[in-house]
N, C-alpha and C positions, 0 to 999 in steps of 0.2 A: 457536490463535495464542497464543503464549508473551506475557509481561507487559511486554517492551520492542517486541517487533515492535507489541503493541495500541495502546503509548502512543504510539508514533511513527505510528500511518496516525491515529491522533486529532487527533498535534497539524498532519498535513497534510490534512485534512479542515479543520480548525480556519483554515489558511492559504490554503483554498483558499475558505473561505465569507468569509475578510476581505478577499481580493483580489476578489472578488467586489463586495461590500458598498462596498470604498474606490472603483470604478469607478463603480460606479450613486452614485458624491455628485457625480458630475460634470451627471449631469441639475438637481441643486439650483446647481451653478454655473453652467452653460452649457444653461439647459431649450429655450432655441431649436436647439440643435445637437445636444443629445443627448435624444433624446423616441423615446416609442414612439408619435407618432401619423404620421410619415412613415417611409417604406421606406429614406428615406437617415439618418435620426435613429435608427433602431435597429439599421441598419448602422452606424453610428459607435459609440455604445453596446457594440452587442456587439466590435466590433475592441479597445476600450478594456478591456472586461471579460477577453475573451482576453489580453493583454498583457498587463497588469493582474497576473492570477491567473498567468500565465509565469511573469512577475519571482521574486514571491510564491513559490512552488513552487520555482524555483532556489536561490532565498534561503536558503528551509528547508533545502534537500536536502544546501546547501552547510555550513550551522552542523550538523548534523543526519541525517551521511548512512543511510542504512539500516541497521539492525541485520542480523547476520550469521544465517542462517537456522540452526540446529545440527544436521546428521545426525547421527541416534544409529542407530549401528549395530552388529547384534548379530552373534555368530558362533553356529551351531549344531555341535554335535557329535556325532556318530553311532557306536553303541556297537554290535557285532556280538557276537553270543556262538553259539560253533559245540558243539554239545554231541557226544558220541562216546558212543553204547552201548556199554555193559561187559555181558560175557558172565556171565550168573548161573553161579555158582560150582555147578562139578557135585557130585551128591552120593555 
């Protein structure tokens, strides 16, 4: 992986653990609605995290969109050499 495609899946890794991280502070605001100790609390949780990290990802994609992959591609050339016997010179 070439030095702009690496920095760029970095810094969406990078956007995908903040959208992440920004979603789970909603348990420190709201810890009765967003909890992992009910099945509906961390279905909330996760819908939020999902979302959350969408936005996030779009965000980046938009400021930041993919670096262009570069084909390098080669041509080969192929050399034929046809050789002809020569009659030895009579003596």
């Amino acid at each position: 992986m070439e030095s702009n495609a690496r920095k760029w899946v970095t810094g969406l890794i990078s956007v995908i653990a903040g959208g992440i991280l920004t979603a789970l502070t909603n348990m420190g605001v709201a810890p009765e609605t967003f909890n992992f100790s009910t099945a509906d609390g961390v279905q909330k949780l996760g819908l939020v995290v999902a979302v959350a990290t969408f936005i996030a990802i779009l965000n980046y994609i938009k400021q930041f969109p993919a670096p262009q992959i570069e084909e390098k591609t080669t041509t080969t050339t192929e050399t034929k050499t046809t050789v002809t016997p020569v009659d030895p010179p009579k003596p």
